[in-house]
C-alpha positions as CSV (number, residue, x, y, z in Angstrom):
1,X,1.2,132.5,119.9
2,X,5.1,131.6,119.8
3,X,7.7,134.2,120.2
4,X,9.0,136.4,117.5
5,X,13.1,134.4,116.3
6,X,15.3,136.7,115.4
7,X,18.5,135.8,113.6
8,X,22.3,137.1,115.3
9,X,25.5,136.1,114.7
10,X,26.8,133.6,117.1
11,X,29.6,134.8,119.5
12,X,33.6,134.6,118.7
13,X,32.5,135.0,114.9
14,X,34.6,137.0,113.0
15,X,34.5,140.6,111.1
16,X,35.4,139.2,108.0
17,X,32.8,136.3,108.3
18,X,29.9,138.9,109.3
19,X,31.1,141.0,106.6
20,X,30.6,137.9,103.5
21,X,27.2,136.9,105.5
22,X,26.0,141.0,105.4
23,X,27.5,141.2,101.7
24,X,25.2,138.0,101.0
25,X,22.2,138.9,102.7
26,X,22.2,142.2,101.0
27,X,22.5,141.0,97.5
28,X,19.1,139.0,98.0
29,X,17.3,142.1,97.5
30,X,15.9,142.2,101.0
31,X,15.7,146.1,101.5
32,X,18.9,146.6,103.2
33,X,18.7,150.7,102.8
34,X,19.2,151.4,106.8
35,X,21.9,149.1,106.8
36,X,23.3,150.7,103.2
37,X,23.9,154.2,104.3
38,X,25.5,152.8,107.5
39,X,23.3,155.4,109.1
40,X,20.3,153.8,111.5
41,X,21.5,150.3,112.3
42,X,25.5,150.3,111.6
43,X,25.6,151.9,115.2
44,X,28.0,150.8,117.0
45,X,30.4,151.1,113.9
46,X,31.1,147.6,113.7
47,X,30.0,145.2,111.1
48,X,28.3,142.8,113.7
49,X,25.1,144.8,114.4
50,X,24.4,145.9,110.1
51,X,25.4,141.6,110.0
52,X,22.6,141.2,112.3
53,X,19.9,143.3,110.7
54,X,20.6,141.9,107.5
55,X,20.2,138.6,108.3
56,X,17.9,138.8,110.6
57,X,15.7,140.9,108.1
58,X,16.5,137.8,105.4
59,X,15.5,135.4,107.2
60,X,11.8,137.2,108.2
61,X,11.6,138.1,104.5
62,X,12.1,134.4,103.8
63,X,8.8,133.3,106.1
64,X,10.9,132.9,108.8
65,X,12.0,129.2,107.1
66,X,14.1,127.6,109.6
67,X,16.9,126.7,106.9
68,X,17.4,130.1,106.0
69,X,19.1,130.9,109.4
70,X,22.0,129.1,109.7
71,X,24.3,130.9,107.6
72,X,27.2,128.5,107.4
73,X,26.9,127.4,111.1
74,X,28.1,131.5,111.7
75,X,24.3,132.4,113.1
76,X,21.6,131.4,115.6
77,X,17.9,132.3,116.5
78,X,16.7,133.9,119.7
79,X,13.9,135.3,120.9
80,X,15.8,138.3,122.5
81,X,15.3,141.3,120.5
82,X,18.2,143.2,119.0
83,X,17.3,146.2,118.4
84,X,19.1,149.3,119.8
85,X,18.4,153.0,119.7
86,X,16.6,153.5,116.6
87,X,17.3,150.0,114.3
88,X,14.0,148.2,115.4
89,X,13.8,145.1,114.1
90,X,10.2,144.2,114.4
């Protein structure tokens, strides 16, 4: 059984970027409502870790589709979990 991807933003990318990729990936109607409130996974407050969720969580809600991870060349896959504190992303 292969490794569970997980979609982040790649390094040097920047806030305003993340921001239009979050803004997409939350008008697809994937259930963004942690990531709404800024509450359980906008912690750090920056926009790079609700980024992540959301496309992360887009791209699992998608079948885990390889094209649907890309995100304008502004995102990769890993296998390294990102989840911190209490935003879980499996």
């Amino acid at each position: 059984m292969g490794k569970t991807k997980f979609i982040v933003p790649k390094d040097g990318v920047g806030d305003a970027t993340l921001q239009k990729n979050l803004d997409w990936a939350s008008g697809q109607g994937i259930g963004c409502d942690p990531i709404q409130s800024y509450v359980v996974c906008a912690e750090p407050a920056t926009v790079r870790y609700p980024a992540t969720f959301a496309v992360s969580h887009y791209h699992r809600r998608k079948g885990g589709i390889e094209n649907t991870c890309d995100f304008r060349s502004t995102a990769q896959t890993t296998t390294k979990d990102p989840s911190h504190g209490k935003c879980k992303y499996v």
